[in-house]
VOVEX-537326 format. One line per 8 residues: their letters; for each residue x, y, z of N, C-alpha, C. Coordinates in pm, whole numbers, plus 50000, padded with zeros to 5 digits. Layout:
<atoms>
a> X Y Z X Y Z X Y Z | ...
</atoms>
This chain:
<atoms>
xxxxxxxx> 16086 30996 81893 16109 31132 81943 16245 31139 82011 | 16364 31213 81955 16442 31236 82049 16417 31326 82156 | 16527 31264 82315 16503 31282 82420 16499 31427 82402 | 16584 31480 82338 16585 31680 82369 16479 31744 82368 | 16359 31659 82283 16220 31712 82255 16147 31749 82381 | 16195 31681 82521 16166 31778 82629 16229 31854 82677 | 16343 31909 82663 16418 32030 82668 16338 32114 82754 | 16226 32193 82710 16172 32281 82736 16103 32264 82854
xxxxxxxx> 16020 32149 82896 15921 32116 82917 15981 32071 83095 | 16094 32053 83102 16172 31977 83195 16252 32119 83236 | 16237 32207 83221 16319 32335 83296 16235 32377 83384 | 16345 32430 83510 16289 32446 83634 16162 32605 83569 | 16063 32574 83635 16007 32740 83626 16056 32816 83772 | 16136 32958 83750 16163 33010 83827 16016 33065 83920 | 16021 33025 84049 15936 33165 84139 15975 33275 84206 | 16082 33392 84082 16120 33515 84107 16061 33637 84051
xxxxxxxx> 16096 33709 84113 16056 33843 84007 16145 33831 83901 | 16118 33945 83766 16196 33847 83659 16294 33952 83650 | 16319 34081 83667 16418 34175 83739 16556 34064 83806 | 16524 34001 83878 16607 33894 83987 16641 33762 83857 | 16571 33728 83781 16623 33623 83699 16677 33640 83586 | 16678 33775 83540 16750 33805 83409 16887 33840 83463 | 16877 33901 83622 17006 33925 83678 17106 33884 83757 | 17060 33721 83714 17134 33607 83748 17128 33532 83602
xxxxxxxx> 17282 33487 83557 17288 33393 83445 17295 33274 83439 | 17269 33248 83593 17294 33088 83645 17146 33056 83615 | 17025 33114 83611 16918 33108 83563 16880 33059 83496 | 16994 33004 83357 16938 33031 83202 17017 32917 83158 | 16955 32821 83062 17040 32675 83007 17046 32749 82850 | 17159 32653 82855 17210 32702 82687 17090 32568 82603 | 17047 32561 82505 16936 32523 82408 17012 32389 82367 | 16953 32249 82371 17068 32196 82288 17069 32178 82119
xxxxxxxx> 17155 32165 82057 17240 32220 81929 17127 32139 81870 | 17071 32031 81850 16979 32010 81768 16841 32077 81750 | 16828 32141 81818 16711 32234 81830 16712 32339 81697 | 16598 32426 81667 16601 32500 81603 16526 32663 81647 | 16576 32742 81594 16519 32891 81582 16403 32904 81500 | 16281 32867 81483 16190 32865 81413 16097 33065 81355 | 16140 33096 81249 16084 33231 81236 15929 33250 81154 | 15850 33330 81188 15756 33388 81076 15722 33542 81103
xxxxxxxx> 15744 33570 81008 15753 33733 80979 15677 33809 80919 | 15574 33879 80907 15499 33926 80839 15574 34068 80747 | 15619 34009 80640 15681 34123 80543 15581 34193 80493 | 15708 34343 80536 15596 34488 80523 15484 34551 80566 | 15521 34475 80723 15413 34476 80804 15406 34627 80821 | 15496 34723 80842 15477 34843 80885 15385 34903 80734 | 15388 34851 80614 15327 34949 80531 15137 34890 80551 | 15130 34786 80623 15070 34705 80555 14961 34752 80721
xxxxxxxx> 15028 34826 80846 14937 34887 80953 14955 35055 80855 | 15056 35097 80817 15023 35228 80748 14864 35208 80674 | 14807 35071 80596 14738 35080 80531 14629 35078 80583 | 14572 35062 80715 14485 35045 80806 14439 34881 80830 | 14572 34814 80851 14501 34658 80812 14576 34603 80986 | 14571 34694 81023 14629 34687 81186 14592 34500 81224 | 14445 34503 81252 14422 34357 81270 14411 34273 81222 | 14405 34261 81078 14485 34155 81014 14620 34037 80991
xxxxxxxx> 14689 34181 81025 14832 34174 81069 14820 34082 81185 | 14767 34176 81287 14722 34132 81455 14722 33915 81426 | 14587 33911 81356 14493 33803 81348 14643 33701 81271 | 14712 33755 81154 14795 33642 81106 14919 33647 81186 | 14938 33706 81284 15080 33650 81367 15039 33567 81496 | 14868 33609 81505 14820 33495 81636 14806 33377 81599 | 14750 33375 81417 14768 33208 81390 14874 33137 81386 | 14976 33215 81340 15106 33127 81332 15173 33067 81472
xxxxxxxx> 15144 33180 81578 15141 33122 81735 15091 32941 81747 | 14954 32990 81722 14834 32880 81740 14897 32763 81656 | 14861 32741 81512 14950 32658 81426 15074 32609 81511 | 15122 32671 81560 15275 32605 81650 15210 32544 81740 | 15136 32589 81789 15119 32518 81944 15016 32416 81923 | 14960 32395 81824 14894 32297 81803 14931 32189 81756 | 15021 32180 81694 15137 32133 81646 15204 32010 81772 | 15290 32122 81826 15336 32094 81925 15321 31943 82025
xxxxxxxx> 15150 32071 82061 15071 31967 82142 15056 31807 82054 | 15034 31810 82004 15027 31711 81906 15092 31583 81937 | 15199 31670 81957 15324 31540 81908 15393 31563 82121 | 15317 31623 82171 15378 31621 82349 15450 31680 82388 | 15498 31793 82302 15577 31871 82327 15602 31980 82368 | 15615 32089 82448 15626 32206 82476 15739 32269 82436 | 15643 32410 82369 15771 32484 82336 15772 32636 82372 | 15899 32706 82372 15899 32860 82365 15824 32908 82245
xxxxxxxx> 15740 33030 82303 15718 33099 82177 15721 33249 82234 | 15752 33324 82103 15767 33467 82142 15708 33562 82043 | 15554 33627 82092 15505 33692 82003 15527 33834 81973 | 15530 33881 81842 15533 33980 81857 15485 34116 81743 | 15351 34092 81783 15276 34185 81720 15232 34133 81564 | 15351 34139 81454 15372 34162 81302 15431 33997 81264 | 15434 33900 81396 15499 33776 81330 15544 33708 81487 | 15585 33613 81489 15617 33566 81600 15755 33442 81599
xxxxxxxx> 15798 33377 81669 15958 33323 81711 15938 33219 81756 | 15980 33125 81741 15992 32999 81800 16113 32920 81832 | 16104 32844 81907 16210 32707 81962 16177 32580 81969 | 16205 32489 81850 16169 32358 81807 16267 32288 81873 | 16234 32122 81873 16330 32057 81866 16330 32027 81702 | 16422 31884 81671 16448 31896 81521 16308 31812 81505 | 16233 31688 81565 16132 31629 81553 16014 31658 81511 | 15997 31800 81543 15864 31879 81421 15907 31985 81378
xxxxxxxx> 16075 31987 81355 16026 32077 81266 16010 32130 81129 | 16022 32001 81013 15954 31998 80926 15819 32000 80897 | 15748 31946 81041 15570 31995 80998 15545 32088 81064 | 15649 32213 81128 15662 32324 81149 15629 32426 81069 | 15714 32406 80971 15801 32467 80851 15635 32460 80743 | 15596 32354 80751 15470 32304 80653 15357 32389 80673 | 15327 32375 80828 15188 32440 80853 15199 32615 80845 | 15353 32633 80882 15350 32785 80839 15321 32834 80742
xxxxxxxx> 15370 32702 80647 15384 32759 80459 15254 32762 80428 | 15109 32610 80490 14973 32631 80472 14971 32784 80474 | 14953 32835 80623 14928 32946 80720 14964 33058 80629 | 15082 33020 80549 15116 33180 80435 15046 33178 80321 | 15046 33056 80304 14945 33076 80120 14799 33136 80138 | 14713 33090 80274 14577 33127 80334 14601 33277 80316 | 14707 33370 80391 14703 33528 80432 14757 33567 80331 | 14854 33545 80173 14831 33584 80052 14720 33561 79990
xxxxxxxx> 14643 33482 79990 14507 33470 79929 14392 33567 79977 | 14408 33542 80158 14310 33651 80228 14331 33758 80194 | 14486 33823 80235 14489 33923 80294 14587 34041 80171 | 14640 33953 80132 14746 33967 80030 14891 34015 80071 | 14884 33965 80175 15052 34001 80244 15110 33862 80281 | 15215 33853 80309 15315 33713 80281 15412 33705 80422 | 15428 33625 80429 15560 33586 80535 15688 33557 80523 | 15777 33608 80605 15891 33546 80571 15908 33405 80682
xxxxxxxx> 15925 33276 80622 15949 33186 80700 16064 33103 80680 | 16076 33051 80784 16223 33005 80778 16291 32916 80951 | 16387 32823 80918 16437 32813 81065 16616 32789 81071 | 16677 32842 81156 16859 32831 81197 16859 32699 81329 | 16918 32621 81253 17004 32520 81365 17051 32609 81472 | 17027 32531 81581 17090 32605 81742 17228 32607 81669 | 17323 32462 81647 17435 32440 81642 17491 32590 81568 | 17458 32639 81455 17473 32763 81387 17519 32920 81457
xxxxxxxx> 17419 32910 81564 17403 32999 81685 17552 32999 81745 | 17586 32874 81819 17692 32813 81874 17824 32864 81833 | 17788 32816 81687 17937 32828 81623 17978 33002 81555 | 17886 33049 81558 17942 33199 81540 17922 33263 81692 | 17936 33244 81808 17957 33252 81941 17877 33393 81974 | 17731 33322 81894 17624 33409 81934 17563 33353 82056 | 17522 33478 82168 17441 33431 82338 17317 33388 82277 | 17309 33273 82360 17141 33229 82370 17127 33116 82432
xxxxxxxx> 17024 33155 82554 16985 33102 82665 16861 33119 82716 | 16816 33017 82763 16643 32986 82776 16626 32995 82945 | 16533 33048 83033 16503 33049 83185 16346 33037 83135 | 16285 32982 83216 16109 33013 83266 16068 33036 83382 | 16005 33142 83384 15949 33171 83495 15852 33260 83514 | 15745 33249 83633 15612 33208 83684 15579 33415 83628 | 15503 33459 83602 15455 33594 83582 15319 33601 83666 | 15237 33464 83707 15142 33509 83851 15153 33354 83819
xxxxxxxx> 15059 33321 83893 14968 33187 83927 14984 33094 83797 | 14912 33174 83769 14858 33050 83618 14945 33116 83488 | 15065 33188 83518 15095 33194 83384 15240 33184 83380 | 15303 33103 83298 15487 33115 83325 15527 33140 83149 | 15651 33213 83161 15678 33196 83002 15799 33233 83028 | 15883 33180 82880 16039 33200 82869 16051 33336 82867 | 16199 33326 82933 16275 33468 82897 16441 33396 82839 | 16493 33518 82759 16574 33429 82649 16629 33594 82734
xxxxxxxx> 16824 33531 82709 16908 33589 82691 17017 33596 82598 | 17079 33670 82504 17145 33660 82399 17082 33739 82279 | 17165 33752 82170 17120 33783 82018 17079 33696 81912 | 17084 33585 82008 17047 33443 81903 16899 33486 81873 | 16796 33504 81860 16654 33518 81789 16683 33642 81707 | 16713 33753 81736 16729 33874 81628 16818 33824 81534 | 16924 33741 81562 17027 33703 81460 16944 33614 81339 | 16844 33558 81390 16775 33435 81311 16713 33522 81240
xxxxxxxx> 16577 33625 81299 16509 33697 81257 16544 33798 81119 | 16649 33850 81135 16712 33910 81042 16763 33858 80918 | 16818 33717 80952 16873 33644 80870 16743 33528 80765 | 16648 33534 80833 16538 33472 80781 16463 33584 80683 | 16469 33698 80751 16391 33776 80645 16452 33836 80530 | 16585 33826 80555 16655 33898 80416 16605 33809 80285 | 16569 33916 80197 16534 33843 80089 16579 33736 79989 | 16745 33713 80028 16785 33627 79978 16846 33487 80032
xxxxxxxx> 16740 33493 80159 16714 33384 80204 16617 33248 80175 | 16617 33151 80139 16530 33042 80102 16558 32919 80162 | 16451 32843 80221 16409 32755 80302 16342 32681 80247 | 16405 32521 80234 16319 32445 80174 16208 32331 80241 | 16106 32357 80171 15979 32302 80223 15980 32205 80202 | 15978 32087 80306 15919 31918 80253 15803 31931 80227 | 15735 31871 80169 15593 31852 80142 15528 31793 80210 | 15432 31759 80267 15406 31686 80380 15200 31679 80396
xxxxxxxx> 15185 31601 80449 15024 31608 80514 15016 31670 80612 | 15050 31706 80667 15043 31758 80842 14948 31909 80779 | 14824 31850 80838 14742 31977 80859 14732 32074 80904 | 14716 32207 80872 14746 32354 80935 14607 32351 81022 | 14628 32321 81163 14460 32356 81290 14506 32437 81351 | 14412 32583 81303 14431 32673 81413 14292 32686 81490 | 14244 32554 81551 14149 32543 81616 14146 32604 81757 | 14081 32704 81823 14112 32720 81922 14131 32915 81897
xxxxxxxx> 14149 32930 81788 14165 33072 81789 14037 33140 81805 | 14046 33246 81872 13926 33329 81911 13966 33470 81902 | 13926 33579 81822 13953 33707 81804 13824 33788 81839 | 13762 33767 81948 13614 33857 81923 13647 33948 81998 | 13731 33985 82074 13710 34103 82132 13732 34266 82064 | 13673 34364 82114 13666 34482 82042 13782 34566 82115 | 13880 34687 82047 13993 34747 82079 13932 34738 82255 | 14036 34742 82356 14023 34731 82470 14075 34912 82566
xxxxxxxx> 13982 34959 82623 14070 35097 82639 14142 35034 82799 | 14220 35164 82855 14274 35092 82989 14177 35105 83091 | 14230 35052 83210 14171 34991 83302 14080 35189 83371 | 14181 35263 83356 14082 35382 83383 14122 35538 83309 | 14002 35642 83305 14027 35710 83257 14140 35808 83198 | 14235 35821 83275 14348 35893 83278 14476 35822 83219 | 14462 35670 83182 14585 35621 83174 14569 35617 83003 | 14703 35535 82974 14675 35566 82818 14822 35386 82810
xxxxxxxx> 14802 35355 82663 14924 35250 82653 15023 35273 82595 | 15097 35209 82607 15258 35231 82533 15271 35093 82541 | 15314 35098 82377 15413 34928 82322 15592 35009 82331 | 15623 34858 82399 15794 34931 82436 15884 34828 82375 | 15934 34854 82290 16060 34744 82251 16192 34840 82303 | 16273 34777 82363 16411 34785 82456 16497 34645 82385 | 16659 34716 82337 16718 34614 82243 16870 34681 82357 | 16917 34595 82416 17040 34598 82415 17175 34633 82378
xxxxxxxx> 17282 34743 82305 17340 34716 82274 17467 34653 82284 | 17544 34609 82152 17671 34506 82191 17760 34526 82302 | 17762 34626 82370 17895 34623 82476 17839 34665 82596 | 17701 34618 82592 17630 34634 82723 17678 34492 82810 | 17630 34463 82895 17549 34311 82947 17446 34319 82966 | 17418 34278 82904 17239 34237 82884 17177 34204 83014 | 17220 34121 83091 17203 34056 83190 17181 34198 83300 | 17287 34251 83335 17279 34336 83449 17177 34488 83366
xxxxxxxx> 17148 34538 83262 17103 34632 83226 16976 34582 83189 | 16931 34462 83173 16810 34452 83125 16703 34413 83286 | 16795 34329 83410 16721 34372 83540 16707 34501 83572 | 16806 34567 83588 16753 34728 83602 16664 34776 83574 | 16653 34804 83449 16536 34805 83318 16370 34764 83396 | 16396 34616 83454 16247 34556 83453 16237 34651 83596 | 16338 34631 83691 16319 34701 83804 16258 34803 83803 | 16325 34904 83710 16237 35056 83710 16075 35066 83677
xxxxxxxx> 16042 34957 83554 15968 34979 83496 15853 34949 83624 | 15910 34838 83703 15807 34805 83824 15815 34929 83948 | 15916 34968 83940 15898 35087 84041 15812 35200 83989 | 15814 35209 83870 15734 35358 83817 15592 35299 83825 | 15549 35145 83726 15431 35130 83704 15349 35009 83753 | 15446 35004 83869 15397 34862 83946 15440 34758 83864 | 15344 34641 83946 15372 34495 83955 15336 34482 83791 | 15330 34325 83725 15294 34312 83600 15185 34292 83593
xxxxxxxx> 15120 34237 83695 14941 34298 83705 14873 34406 83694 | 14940 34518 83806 14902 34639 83784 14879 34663 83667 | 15016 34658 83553 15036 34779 83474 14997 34673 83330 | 14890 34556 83336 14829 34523 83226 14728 34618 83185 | 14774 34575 83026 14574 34716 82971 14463 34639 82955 | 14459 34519 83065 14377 34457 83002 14231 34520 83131 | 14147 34458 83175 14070 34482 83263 13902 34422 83259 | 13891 34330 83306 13791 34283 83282 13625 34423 83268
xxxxxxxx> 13632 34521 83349 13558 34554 83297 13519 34664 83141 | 13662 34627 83113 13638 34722 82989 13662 34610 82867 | 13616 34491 82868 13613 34437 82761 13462 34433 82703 | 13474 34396 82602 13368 34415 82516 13367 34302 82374 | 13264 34286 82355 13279 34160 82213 13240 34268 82101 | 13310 34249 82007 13264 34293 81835 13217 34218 81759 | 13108 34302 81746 13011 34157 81670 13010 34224 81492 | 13118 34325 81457 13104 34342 81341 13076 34246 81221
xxxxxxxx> 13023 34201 81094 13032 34111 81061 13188 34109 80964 | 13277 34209 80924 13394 34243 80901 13496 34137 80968 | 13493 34204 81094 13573 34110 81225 13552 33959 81179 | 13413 33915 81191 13393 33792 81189 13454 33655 81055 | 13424 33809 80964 13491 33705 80859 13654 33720 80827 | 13700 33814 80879 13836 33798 80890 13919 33729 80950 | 13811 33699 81097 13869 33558 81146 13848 33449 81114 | 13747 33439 81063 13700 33301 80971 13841 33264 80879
xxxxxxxx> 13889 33383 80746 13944 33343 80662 14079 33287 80706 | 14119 33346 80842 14222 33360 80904 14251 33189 80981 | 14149 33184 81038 14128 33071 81047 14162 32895 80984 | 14064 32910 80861 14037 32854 80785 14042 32812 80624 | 14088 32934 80624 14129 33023 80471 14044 32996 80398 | 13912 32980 80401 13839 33005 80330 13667 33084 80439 | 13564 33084 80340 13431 33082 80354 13362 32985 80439 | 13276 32966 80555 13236 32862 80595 13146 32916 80660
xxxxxxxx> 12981 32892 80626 12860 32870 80678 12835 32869 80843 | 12843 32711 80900 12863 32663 80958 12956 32755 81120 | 13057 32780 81062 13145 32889 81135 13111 33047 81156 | 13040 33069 81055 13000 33188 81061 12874 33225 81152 | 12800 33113 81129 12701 33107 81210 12713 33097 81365 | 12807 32989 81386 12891 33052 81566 12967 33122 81564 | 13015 33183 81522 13104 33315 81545 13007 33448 81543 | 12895 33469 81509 12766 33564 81501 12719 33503 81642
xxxxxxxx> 12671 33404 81672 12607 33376 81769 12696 33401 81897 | 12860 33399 81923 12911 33400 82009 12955 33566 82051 | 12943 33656 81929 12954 33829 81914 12860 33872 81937 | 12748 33770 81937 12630 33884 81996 12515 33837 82113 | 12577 33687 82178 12502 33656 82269 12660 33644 82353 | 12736 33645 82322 12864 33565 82394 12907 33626 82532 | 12905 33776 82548 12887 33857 82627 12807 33845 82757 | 12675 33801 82691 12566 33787 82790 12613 33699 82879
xxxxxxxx> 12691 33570 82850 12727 33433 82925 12820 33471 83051 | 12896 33513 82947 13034 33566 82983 13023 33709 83144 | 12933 33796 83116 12955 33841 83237 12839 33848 83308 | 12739 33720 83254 12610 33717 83363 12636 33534 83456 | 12712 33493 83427 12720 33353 83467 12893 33344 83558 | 12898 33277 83638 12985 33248 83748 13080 33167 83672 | 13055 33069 83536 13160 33028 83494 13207 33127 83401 | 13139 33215 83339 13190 33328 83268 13274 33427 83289
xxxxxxxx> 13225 33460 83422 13300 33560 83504 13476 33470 83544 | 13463 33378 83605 13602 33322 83662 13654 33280 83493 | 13643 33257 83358 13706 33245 83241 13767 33423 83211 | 13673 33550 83261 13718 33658 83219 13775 33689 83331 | 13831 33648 83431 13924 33695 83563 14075 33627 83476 | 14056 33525 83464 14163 33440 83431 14213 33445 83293 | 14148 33531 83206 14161 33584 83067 14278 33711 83093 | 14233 33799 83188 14340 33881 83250 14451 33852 83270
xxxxxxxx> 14482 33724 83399 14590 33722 83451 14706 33618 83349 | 14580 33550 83231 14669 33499 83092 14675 33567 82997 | 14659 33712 82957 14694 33796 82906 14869 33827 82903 | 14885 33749 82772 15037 33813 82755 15093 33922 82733 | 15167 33985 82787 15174 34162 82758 15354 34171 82799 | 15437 34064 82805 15522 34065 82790 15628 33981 82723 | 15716 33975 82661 15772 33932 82579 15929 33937 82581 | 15980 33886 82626 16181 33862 82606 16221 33756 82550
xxxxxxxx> 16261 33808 82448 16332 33735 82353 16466 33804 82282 | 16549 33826 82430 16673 33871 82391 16673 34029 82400 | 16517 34105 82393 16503 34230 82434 16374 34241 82450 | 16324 34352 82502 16239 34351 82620 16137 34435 82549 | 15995 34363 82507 15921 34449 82458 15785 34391 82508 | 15712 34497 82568 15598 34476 82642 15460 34602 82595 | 15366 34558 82621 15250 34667 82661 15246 34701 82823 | 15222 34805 82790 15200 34831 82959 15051 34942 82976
xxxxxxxx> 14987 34985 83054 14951 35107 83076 14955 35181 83203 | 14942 35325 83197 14921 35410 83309 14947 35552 83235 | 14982 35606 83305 14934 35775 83328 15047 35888 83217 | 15040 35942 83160 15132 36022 83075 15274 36049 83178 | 15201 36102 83294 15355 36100 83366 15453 36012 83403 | 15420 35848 83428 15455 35754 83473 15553 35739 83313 | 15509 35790 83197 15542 35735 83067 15669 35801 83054 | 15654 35949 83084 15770 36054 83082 15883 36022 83169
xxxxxxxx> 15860 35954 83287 15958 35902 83395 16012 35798 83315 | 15951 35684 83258 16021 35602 83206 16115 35632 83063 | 16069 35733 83000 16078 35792 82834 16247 35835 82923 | 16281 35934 83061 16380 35991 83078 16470 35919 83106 | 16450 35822 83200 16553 35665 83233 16620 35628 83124 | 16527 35583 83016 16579 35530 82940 16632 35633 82833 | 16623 35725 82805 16685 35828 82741 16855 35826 82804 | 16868 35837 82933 16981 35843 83026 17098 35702 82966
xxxxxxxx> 16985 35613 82964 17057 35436 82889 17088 35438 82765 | 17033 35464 82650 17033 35507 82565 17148 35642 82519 | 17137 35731 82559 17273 35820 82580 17450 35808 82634 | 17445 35697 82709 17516 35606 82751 17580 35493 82681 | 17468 35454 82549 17499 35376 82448 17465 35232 82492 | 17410 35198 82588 17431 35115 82681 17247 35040 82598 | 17150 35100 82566 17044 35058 82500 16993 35115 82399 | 16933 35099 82298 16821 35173 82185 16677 35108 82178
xxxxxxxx> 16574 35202 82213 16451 35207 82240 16350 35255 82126 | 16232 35182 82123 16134 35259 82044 15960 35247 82142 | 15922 35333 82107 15786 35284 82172 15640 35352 82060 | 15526 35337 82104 15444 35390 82042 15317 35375 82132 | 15278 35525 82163 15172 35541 82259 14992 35515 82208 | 14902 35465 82252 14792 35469 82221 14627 35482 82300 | 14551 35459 82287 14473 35509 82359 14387 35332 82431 | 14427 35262 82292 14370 35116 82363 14481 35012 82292
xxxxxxxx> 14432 34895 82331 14514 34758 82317 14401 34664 82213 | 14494 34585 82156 14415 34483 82065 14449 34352 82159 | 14388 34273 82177 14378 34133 82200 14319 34001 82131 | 14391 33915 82090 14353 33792 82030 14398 33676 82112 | 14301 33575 82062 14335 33433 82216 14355 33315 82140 | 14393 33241 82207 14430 33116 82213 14361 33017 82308 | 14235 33005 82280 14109 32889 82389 14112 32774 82364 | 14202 32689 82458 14187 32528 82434 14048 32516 82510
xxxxxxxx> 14021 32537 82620 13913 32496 82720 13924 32649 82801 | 13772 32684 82796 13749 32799 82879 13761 32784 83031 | 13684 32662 83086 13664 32596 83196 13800 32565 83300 | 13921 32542 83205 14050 32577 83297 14148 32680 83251 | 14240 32642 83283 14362 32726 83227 14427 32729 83124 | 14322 32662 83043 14399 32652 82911 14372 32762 82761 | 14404 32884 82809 14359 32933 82730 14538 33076 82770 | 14534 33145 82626 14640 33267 82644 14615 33353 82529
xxxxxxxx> 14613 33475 82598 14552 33575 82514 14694 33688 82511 | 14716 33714 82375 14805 33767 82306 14770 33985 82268 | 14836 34035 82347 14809 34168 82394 14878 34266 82258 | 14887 34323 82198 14954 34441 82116 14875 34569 82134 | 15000 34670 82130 14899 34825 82162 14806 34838 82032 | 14733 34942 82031 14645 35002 81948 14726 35033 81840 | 14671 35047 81682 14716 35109 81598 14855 35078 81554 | 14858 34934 81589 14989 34870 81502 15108 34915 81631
xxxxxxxx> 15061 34909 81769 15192 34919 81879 15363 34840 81830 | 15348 34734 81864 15460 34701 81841 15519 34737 81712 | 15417 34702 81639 15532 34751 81477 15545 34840 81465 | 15488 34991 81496 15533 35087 81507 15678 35143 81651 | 15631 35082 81719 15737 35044 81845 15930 35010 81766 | 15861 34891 81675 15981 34796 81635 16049 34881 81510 | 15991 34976 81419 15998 35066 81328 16107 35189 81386 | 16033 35225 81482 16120 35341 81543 16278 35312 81579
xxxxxxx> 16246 35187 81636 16413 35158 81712 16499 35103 81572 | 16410 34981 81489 16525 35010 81357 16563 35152 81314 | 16503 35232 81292 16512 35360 81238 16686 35386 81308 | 16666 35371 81436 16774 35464 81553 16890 35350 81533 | 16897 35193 81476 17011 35137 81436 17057 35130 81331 | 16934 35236 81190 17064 35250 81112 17135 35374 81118 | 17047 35447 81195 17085 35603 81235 17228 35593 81265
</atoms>
């Protein structure tokens, strides 16, 4: 294993607000050059929530998460990851990431077979980044107690992202054994509404543009968003008492295939048993209850990776205050925004062990949020 393979793992975690750490650049280490930009993309994702396949979509960008991090773990490693909605981002060292590259390619042949939609996968040398004197820089830091995650500064991931999905891009696959385990994935929960009657969600992607500083406009940014809608606790859609399990048998086998890529007995049979007794455990038992407190506060609902796209919820007016700010930034030239409002949130998890902290649950608005979010603001950059 080369030494860089702890890179990640060995950075200070900041204990700031993250307003205060995006708006300091002393914050943030440059990646070293052997590392890689690791991408998977779910192509045509926007036609493919037009088609009503919202959680499908949902279910194959949480495996490719999982697949990484299982991975990862594997081999001792910690890494960035950055989800987002329709596909998700990564930061390898070079040491896995040919059985990176592998388990994604498993992970794509499974969701053309399932689902019949495909990925774009692919990964860019840091050094690459470097040498066309693209920003990109890694900070971590704490979002409560039990939860810390990167924040990235620069155009280095959109640069990858873009460049991975163009179609006349190709990435070659070693062949390899390294098994695709997305053990640990759990999708049972049913659309989630917010925490109370009056509020509603919004998926927000916020992109920078070139002759901004990112740095000083994107603290502002978090600042307001905490002045209008509170802390990042507050303004989660998650809420323990409005969760609920789906015990459809639909659901069940979509996570199965998703899973597993195939049919399985065995699985089906606990995944029925956990949708329709799982509930009962869960909010009649003291270890149930402290796994769904802590399901909350590991609820991911934010995401920077070079721009700032989150779920949030609260009140139509709180939405209009923020819709005008950033209209003001945006007019200025200074940012381009998309969002997409809904009435609930989807959630899918990541359960190593219920019993501690090892578990992270992956937030997108209702009705295809982010990709409709991420749709709008391309729209306004080729505009």
């Amino acid at each position: 294993m080369q030494a860089t393979s702890s890179f990640y793992s060995d950075l200070k975690v900041h204990d700031i607000s993250i307003s205060s750490l995006i708006g300091d650049k002393d914050n943030f280490a440059s990646i070293p050059e052997d590392w890689y930009i690791l991408v998977a993309d779910i192509r045509n994702s926007t036609q493919a929530v037009k088609n009503g396949a919202h959680n499908q979509v949902n279910l194959v960008a949480t495996g490719c998460v999982i697949a990484i991090l299982n991975l990862a773990e594997a081999h001792g490693i910690t890494v960035p990851f950055f989800f987002g909605g329709d596909g998700a981002t990564f930061l390898v060292p070079s040491s896995i990431r040919e059985k990176s590259l592998s388990v994604l390619d498993k992970h794509n042949k499974n969701t053309r077979k399932n689902f019949d939609f495909s990925l774009a996968i692919g990964s860019i040398r840091m050094d690459e980044i470097y040498n066309k004197n693209i920003d990109l820089k890694v900070a971590r830091v704490k979002a409560n107690e039990v939860l810390n995650i990167p924040v990235v500064l620069g155009n280095g991931l959109q640069y990858a992202e873009e460049k991975i999905k163009n179609e006349q891009f190709s990435e070659h696959f070693v062949a390899n054994e390294t098994a695709l385990n997305l053990s640990g994935m759990e999708c049972k929960w049913d659309k989630v509404k917010p925490p109370n009657a009056n509020q509603e969600v919004i998926s927000l992607i916020i992109s920078g543009c070139e002759e901004a500083d990112f740095s000083r406009i994107y603290s502002k940014i978090m600042a307001t968003i905490d002045e209008i809608y509170g802390s990042i606790g507050r303004r989660k859609p998650i809420s323990v008492q409005k969760l609920k399990i789906k015990s459809g048998l639909k659901r069940i086998k979509e996570e199965m295939k998703t899973k597993l890529g195939k049919w399985s007995f065995p699985e089906f049979v606990r995944s029925f048993m956990v949708a329709n007794f799982g509930e009962l455990y869960l909010k009649n038992t003291n270890a149930g209850q402290n796994y769904l407190q802590k399901l909350v506060e590991l609820s991911d609902n934010l995401t920077l990776d070079g721009r700032i796209n989150t779920v949030i919820t609260g009140t139509s007016d709180q939405r209009r205050k923020l819709i005008a700010y950033l209209d003001k930034l945006e007019n200025l030239k200074l940012i381009k925004y998309g969002y997409h409002v809904s009435q609930e949130s989807i959630m899918s998890c990541y359960v190593k062990d219920m019993s501690t902290d090892q578990h992270i649950h992956f937030i997108d608005g209702g009705n295809g949020g982010y990709t409709k979010a991420a749709n709008q603001l391309k729209l306004k950059f080729q505009n």
